[in-house]
C-alpha positions as CSV (number, residue, x, y, z in Angstrom):
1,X,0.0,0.0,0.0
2,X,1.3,3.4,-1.1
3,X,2.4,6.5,2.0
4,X,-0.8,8.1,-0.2
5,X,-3.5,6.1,0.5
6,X,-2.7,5.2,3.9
7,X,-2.5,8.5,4.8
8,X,-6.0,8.8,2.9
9,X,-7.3,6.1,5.1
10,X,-6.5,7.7,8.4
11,X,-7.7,11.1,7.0
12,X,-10.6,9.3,6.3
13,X,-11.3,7.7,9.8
14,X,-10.3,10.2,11.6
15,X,-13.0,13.0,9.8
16,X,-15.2,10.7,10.3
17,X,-14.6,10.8,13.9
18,X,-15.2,14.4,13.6
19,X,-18.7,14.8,11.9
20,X,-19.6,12.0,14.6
21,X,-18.4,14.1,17.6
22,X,-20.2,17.1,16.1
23,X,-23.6,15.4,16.0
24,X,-23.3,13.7,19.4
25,X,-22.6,17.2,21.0
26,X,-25.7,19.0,19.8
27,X,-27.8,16.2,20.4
28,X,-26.6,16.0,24.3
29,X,-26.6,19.7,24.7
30,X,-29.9,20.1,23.4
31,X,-31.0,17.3,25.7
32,X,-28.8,17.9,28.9
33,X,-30.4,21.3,28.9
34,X,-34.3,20.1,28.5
35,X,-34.0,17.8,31.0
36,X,-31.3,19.6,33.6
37,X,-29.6,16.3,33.9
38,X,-25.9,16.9,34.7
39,X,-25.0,13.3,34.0
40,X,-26.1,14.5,30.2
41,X,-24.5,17.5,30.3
42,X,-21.4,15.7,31.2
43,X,-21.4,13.5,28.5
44,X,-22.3,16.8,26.3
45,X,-19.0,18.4,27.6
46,X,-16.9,15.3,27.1
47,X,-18.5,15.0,24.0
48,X,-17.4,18.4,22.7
49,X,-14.0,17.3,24.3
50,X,-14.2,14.6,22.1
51,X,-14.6,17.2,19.0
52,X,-11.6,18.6,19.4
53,X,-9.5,15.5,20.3
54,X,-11.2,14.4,16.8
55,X,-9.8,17.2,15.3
56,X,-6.8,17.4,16.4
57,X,-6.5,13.7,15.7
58,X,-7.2,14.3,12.0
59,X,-4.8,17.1,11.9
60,X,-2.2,15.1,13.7
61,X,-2.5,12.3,11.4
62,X,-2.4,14.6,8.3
63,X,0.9,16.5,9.7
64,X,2.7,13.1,10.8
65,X,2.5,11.8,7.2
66,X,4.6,14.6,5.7
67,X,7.6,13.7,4.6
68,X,11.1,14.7,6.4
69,X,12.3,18.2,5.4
70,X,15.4,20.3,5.8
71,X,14.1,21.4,9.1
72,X,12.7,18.1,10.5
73,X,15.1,15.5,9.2
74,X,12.8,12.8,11.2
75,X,10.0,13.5,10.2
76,X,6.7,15.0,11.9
77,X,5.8,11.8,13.7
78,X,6.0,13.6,16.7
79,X,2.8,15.5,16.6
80,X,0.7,12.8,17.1
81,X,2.1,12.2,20.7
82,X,1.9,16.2,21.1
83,X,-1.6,16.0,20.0
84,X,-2.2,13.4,22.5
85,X,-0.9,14.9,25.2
86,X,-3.1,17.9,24.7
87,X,-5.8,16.2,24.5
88,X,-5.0,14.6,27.7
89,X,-5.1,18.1,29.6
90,X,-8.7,19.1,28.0
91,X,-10.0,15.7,29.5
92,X,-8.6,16.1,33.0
93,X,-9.7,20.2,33.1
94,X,-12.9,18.8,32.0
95,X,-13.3,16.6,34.5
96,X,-11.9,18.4,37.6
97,X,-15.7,20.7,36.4
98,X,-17.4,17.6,36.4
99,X,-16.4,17.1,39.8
100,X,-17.1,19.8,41.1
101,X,-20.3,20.7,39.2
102,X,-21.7,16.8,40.8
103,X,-20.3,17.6,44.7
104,X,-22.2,20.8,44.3
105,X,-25.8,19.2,43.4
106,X,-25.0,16.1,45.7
107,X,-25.1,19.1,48.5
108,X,-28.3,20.6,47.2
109,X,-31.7,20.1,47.7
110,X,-33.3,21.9,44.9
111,X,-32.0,20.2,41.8
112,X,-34.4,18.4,39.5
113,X,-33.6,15.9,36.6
114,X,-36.6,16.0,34.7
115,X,-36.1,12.3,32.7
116,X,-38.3,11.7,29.3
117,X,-37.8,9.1,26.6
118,X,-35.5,11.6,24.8
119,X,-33.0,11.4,27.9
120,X,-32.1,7.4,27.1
121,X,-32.5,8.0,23.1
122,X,-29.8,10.4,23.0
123,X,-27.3,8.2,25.6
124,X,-28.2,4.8,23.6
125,X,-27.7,6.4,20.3
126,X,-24.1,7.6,22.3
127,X,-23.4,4.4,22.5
128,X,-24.0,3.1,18.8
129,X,-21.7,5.8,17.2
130,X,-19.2,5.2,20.0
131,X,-19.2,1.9,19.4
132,X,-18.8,1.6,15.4
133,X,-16.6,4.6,15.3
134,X,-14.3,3.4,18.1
135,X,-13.8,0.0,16.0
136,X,-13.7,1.8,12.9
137,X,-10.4,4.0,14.2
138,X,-8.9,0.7,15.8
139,X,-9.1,-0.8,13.0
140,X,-7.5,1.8,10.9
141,X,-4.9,2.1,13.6
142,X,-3.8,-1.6,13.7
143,X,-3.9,-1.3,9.9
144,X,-1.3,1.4,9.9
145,X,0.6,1.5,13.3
146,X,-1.0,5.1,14.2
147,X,-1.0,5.9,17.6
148,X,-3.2,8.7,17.6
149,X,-5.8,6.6,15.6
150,X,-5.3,4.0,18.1
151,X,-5.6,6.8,21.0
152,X,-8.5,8.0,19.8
153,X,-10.4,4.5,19.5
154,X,-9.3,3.8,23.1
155,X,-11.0,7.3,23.9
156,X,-13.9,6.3,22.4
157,X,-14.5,3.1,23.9
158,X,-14.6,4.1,27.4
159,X,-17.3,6.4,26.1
160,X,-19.5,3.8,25.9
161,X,-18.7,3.1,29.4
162,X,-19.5,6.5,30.8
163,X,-22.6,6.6,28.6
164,X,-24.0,3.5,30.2
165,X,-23.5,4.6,33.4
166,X,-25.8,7.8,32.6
167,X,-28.5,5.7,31.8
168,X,-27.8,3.7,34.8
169,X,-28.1,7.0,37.2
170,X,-31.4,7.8,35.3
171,X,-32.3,4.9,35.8
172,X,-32.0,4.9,39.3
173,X,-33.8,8.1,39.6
174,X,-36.8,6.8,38.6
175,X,-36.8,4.5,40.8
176,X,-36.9,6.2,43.4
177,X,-39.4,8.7,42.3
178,X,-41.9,5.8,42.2
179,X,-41.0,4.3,45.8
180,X,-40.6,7.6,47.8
181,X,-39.4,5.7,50.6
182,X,-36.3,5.5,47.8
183,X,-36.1,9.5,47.6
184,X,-32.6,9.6,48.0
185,X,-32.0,7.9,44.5
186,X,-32.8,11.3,42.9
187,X,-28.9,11.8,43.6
188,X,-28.5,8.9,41.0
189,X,-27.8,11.6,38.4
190,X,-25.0,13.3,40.2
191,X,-23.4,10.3,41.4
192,X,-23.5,8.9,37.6
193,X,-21.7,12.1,36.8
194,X,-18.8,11.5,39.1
195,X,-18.2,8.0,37.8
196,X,-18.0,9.5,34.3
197,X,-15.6,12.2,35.2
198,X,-13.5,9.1,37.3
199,X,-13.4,7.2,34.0
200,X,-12.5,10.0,32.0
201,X,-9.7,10.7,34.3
202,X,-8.9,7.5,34.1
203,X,-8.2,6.9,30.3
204,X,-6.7,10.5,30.6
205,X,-3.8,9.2,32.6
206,X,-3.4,6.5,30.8
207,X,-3.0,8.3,27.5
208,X,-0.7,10.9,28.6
209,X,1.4,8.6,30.0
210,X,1.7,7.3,26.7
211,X,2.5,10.4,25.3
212,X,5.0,11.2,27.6
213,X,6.6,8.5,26.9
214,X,6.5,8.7,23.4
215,X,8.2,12.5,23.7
216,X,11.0,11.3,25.8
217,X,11.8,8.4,22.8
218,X,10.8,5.3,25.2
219,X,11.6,1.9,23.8
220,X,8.9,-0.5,22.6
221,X,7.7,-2.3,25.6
222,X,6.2,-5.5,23.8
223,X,9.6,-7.1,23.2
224,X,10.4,-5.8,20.2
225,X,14.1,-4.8,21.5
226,X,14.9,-8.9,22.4
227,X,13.5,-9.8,19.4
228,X,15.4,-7.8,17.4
229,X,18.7,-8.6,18.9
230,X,18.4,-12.7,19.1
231,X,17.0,-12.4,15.3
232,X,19.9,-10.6,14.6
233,X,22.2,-13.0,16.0
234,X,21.0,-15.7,14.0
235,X,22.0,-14.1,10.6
236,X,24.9,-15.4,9.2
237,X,27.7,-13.3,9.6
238,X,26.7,-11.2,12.4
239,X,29.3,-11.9,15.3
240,X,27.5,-10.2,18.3
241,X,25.0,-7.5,18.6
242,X,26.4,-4.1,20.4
243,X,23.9,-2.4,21.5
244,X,19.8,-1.6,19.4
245,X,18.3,1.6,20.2
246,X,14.7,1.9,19.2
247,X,12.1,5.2,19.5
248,X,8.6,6.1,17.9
249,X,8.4,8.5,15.6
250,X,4.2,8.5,15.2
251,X,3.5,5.4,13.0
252,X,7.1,4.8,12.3
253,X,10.1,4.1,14.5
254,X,13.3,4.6,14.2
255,X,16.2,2.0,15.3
256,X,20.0,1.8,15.2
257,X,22.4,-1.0,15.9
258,X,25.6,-1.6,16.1
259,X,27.0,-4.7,15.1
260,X,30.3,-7.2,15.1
261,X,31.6,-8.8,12.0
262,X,34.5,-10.5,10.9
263,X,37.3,-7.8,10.0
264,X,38.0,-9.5,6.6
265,X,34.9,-9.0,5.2
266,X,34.8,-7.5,1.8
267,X,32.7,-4.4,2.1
268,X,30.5,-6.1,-0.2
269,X,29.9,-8.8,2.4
270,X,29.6,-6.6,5.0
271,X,26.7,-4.6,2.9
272,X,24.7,-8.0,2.2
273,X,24.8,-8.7,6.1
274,X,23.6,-5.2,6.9
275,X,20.7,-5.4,4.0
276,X,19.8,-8.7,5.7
277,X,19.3,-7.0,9.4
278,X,17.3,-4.1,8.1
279,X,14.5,-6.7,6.1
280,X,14.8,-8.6,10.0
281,X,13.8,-5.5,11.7
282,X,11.3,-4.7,9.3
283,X,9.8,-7.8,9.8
284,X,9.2,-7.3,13.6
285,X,8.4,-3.3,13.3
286,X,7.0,-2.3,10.4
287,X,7.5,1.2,8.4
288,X,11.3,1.2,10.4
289,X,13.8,3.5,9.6
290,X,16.9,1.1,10.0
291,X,20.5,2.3,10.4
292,X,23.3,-0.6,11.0
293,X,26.7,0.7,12.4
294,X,29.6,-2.3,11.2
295,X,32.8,-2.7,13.6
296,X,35.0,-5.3,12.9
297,X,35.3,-7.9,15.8
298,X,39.1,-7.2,16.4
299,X,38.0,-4.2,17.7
300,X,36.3,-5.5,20.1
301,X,39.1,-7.3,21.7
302,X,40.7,-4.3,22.5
């Protein structure tokens, strides 16, 4: 598959991300404000959260797909971690209001969900478009090693989480509007609004961890290092393995390795090793760019 359409298929999935977070936040705000349920309104915030995560996923992946230039000799890879990050900061702010917005109705006496069919159409049909869309951007993200795609589907699959618990708390509401000895359920809906901010705290740290570690160049941490290095041993001609560094760089990585071989090798020998390595390490991670540092073994016995 060409760099073109790949990129065409992220673009793709990730805008569709974004006319799906436009419609889910009209449709909660329009809702969350009929019925004065904070558990919607919640959702509606997180949803418009959501918008801009979407986005900036789509820009991210549009901007990580251009090619290295004189000024970024990597590549732009790097803005999809940036773009996760920031959209790890929107989720927590937005939560911390959640919070506080929930404490402050769980004190008060006087607030009043008013619950209609409208309040559990607009959280199931939540949960549809956060279910296909969230397997649509995995998908595309396992397809072509994105990790804001991949961010992005995890986001949106702990949506459908939060969104059930909503209709849980209005759920409990009404029940204990029809046994008043059960009055104290009415707090259902603020209760349901602090698990949601929990979760979306949650996922938050999870995904800026990730970033993080993607901006400080952390190694892959599914064993891609080991099983680089005892692949590599087993070519023929490769003596010992020196040392494999490995970082992201958005959908790509980036490795170098030094390596050992015999001293009287022709350099055409030596190259035919080294082309050998680089198709290994493409074999484990994908879209790699590959740089192989020869030393001859004498050296080594120095």
């Amino acid at each position: 598959m060409s760099n073109q359409t790949a990129q065409q298929e992220k673009s793709s999935a990730a805008l569709n991300s974004v006319f799906a977070a436009i419609g889910l936040t009209a449709f909660k705000i329009v809702i969350g404000v009929m019925t004065n349920s904070l558990g919607i309104l919640a959702e509606a915030a997180h949803s418009l959260l959501d918008l801009v995560a979407a986005a900036m996923t789509f820009f991210a992946v549009r901007v990580a797909d251009t090619p290295a230039d004189k000024e970024h000799p990597f590549g732009h890879g790097k803005v999809e971690n940036i773009s996760a990050l920031f959209e790890t900061l929107l989720l927590l702010a937005t939560s911390v209001w959640i919070i506080y917005e929930a404490v402050q109705r769980l004190m008060s006496p006087e607030a009043h969900v008013e619950i209609s069919i409208w309040s559990f159409i607009v959280m199931g049909t939540s949960i549809v478009i956060d279910v296909s869309r969230s397997r649509m951007l995995m998908a595309a993200a396992q397809k072509h090693n994105s990790q804001a795609l991949e961010a992005d589907a995890l986001h949106f699959s702990t949506d459908v989480w939060s969104s059930s618990v909503v209709i849980a708390g209005l759920i409990v509401i009404m029940i204990g509007r029809y046994f008043p000895n059960l009055a104290f359920l009415e707090k259902g809906d603020a209760i349901a609004a602090l698990v949601v901010a929990t979760i979306v705290m949650i996922v938050s740290g999870e995904l800026g961890m990730r970033s993080v570690q993607g901006l400080l160049d952390a190694a892959p941490k599914n064993g891609e290092h080991e099983q680089i290095m005892e692949e590599t041993k087993k070519i023929q001609g490769v003596k010992s393995v020196g040392a494999v560094r490995i970082r992201s760089a958005g959908a790509g990585w980036f490795v170098d390795m030094r390596i050992h071989m015999d001293g009287n090798l022709t350099l055409n020998e030596a190259h035919a090793v080294t082309e050998k390595i680089e198709k290994t390490v493409h074999s484990i991670l994908p879209k790699s760019d590959v740089i192989v540092h020869v030393e001859p073994l004498e050296k080594t016995k120095l």
